[in-house]
C-alpha positions in Angstrom: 5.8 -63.8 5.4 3.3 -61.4 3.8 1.6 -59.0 6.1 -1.6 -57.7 6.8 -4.0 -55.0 5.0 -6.3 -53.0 6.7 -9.0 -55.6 7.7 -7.7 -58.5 7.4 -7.2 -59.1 4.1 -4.0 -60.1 3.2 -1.6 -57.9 1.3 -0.2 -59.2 -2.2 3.5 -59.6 -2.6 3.4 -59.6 -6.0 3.9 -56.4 -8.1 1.7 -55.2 -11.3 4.0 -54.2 -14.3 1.9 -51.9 -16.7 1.6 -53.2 -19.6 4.1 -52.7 -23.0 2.4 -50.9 -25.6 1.9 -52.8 -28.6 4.2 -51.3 -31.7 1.9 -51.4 -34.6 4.3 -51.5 -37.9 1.8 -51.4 -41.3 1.7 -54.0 -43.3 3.5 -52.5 -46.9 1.2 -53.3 -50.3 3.5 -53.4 -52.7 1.3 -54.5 -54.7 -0.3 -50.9 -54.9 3.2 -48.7 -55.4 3.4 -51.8 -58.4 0.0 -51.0 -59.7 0.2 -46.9 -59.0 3.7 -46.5 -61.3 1.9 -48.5 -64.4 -1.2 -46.2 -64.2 0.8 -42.9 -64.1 3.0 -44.7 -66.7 0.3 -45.4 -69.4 -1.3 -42.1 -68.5 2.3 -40.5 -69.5 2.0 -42.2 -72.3 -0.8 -41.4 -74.1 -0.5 -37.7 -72.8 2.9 -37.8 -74.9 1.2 -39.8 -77.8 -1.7 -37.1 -77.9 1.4 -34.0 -77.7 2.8 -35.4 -80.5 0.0 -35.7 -82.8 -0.9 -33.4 -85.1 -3.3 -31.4 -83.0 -3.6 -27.5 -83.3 -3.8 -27.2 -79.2 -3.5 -23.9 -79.5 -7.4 -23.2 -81.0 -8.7 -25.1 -77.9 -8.1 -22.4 -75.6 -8.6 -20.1 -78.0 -12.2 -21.2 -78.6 -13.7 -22.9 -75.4 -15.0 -19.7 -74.5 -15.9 -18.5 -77.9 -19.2 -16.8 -77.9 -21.2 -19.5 -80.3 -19.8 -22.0 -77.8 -20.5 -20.7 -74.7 -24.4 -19.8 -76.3 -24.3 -23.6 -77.3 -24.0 -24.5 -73.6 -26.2 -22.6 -72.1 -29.1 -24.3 -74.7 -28.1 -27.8 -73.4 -28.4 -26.8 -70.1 -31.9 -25.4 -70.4 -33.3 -28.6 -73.2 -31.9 -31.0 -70.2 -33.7 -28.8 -67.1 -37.0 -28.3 -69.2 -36.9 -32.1 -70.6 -36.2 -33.4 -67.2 -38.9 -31.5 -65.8 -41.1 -33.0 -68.4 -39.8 -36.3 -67.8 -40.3 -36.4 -64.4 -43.5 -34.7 -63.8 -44.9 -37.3 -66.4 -43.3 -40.3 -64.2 -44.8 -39.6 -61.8 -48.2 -39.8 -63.8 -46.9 -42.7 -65.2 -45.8 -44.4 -62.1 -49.4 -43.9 -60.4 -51.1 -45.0 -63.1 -49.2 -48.6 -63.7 -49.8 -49.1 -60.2 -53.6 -48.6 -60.9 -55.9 -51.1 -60.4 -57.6 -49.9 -63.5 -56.4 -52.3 -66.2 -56.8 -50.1 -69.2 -55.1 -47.3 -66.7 -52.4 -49.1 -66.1 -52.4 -50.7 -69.8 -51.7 -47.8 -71.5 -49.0 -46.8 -68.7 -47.0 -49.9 -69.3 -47.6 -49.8 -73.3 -46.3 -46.1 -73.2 -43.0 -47.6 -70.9 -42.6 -50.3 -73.3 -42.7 -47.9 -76.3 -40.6 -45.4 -75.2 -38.0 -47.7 -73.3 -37.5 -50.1 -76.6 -36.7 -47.4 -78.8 -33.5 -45.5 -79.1 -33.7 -41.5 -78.6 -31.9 -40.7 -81.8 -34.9 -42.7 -83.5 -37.7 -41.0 -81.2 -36.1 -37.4 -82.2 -36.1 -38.2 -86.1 -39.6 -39.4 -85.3 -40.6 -36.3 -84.1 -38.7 -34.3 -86.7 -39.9 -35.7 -89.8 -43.7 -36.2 -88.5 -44.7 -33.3 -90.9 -44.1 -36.1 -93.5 -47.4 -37.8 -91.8 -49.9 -34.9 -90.5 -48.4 -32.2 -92.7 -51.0 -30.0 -90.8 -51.8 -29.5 -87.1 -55.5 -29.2 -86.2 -57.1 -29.2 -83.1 -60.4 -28.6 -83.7 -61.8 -24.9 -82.2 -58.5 -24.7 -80.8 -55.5 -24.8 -82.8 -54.3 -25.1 -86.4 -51.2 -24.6 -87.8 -48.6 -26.2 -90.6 -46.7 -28.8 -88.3 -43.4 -27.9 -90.1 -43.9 -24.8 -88.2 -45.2 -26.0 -84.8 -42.3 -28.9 -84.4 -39.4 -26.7 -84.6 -36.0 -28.0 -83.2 -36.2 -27.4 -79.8 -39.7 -28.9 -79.7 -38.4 -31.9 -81.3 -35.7 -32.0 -78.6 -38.0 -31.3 -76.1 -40.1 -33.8 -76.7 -37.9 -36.3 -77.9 -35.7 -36.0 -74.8 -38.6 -35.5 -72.7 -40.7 -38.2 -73.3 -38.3 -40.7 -73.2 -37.1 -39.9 -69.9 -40.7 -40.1 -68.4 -40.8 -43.6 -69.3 -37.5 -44.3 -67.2 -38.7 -41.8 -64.3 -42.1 -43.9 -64.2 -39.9 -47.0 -63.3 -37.9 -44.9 -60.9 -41.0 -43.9 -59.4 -42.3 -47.0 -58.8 -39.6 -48.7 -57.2 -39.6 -45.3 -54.7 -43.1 -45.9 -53.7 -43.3 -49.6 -53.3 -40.5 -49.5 -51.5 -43.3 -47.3 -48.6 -44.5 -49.9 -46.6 -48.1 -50.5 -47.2 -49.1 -49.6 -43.6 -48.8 -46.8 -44.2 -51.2 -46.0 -46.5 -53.5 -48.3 -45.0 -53.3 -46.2 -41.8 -54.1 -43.3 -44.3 -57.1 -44.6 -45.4 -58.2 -45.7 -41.5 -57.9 -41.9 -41.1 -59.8 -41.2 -43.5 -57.9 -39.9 -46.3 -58.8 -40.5 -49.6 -57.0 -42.4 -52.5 -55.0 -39.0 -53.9 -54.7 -37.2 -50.6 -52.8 -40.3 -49.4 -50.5 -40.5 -52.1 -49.5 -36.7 -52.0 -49.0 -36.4 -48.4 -48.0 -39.9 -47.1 -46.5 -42.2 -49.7 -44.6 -39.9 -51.8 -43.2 -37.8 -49.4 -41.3 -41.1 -47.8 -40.6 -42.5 -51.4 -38.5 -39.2 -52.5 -35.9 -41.0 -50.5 -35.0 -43.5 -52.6 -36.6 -41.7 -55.9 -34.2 -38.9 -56.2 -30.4 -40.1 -56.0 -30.9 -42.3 -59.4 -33.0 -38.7 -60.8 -29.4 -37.1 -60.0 -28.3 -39.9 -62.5 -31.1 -39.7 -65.2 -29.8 -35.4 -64.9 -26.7 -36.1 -65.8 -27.2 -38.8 -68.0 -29.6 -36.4 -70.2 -27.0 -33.5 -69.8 -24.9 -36.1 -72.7 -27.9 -37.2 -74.2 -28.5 -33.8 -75.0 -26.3 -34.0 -77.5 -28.4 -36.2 -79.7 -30.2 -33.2 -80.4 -27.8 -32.2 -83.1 -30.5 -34.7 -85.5 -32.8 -32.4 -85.1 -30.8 -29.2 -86.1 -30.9 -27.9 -82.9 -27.8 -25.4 -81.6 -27.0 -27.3 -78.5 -23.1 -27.0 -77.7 -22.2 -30.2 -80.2 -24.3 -28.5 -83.3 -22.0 -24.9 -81.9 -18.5 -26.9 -81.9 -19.0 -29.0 -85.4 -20.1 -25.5 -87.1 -17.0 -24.0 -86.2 -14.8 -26.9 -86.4 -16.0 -27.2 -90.2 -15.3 -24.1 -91.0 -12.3 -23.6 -88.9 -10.7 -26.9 -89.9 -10.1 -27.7 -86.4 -12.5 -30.5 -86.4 -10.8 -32.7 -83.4 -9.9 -29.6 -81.8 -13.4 -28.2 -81.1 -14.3 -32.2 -80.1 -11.9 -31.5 -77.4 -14.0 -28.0 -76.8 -16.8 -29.8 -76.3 -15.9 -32.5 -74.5 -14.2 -30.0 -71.7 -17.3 -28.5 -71.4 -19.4 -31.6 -70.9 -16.8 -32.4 -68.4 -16.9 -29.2 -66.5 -21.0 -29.6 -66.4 -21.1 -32.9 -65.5 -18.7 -32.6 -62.4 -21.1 -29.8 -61.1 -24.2 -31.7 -61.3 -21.9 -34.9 -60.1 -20.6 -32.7 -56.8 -24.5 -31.6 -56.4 -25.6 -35.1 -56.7 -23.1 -36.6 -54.5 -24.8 -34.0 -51.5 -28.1 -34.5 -52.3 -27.8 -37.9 -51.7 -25.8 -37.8 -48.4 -28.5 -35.7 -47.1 -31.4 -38.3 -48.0 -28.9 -40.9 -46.6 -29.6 -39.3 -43.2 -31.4 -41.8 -41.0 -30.9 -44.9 -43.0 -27.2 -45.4 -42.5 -25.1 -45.5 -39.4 -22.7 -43.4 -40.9 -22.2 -40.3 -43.6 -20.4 -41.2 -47.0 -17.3 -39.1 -46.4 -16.9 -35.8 -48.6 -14.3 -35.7 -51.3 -12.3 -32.9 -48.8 -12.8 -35.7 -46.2 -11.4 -38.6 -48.3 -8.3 -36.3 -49.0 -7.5 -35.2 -46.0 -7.7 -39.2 -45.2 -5.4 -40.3 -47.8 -3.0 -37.1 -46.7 -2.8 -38.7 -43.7 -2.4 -42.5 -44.8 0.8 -40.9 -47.0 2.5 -39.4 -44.1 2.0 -41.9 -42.2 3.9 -44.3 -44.9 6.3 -42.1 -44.6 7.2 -42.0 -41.5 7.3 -46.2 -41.0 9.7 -45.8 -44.1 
């Protein structure tokens, strides 16, 4: 007969067990050990067919930090900054005045876009390098005049040609980043008092760089390779630096290997820098960081020793 608590109540005969814990065994993807070995397999594979080409490997050290080389470099670097530059402060232009209620304002806007996106750079570049055939003299009245042979020299044909192309993607780019501001914004703006401009400085582009400058990290890097178009226009980027000395060096593939590395190496800076830049302007619009690339392999460090252990 069960007793009594305190109280009254009656006291339970029965007894609480605690609970077993629950053995969680991983499922094993096979799949993925399957899929792993053919990768590494075909990588060893052409890693052997490349070793036993007929390749000097030996130059490629030997010249990837040769002094024409690394001078090559730093010119691509600075044509993609200063085009980018110019590309994106004319975007912006651009982008303001498509979204112009003018119609000849934003006519010549989205006639300059149209142009400029339907055309390939290469073309745009020989455009700009052979337009002494067409004004074989630059005048600007009380201002300026000069044979155009000497005003468009190579790097102002890259310049231009890379720069203006990019300005009509950056106009697009911008755009999207300020329509994407809701229009209450602005509206509350104007209820202020601000005017027109003032608004657009202060309020709406502010708010739009979020979404404008992760794919600008993508036009930068995409330019950083475009840059190599340049070499049309006779200008001594790092693919005009290589092909010299490969052509006179007979190590033609070779320095295509130097310049590759280095395109590489540059593009997985800007790529690291881009990949931050974008976690920070993800802050506030996602419930959780994108995990940094010591994060993710520190994660999979983990997920392998855990393997091991159920093994």
């Amino acid at each position: 007969m069960a007793g009594s608590a305190p109280g009254g109540a009656p006291a339970s005969i029965e007894t609480r067990l605690p609970a077993e814990a629950i053995k969680a065994v991983p499922v094993r993807h096979y799949g993925r050990w399957l899929s792993g070995v053919i990768v590494i397999a075909l990588l060893v594979a052409l890693v052997y067919a490349f070793a036993q080409g007929n390749v000097q490997w030996h130059a490629v050290p030997d010249k990837l930090f040769d002094n024409t080389v690394v001078q090559g470099a730093g010119r691509t670097l600075m044509i993609t900054v200063l085009a980018m530059v110019l590309g994106v402060v004319l975007g912006v232009v651009l982008a303001v005045m498509r979204m112009s209620k003018n119609p000849v304002t934003s006519g010549v806007a989205w006639l300059y876009i149209w142009f400029f996106r339907g055309t390939p750079v290469y073309v745009q570049l020989l455009l700009w390098f052979n337009l002494a055939l067409i004004f074989p003299i630059l005048n600007i009245p009380f201002i300026y005049k000069n044979e155009m042979t000497d005003v468009m020299t190579p790097f102002m044909c890259a310049l231009l040609g890379l720069g203006l192309n990019e300005a009509a993607y950056m106009a697009e780019i911008c755009r999207a980043g300020i329509q994407s501001v809701d229009e209450g914004q602005a509206e509350a703006s104007h209820a202020l008092g601000m005017t027109q401009s003032k608004t657009m400085r202060r309020v709406v582009l502010p708010q739009a760089l979020r979404v404008i400058i992760p794919p600008t990290g993508n036009e930068f890097i995409n330019m950083l390779k475009t840059s190599s178009l340049t070499v049309a226009v006779t200008y001594p980027e790092l693919l005009r630096a290589t092909s010299s000395i490969g052509s006179t060096s007979y190590a033609v593939m070779e320095m295509l290997f130097v310049a590759s590395i280095w395109y590489i190496a540059m593009t997985s800076v800007f790529s690291v820098g881009q990949f931050y830049l974008e976690r920070r302007y993800s802050r506030g619009t996602s419930r959780s960081l994108a995990a940094t690339p010591w994060q993710k392999v520190k994660a999979n460090m983990g997920s392998l020793r855990s393997l091991g252990r159920v093994s």
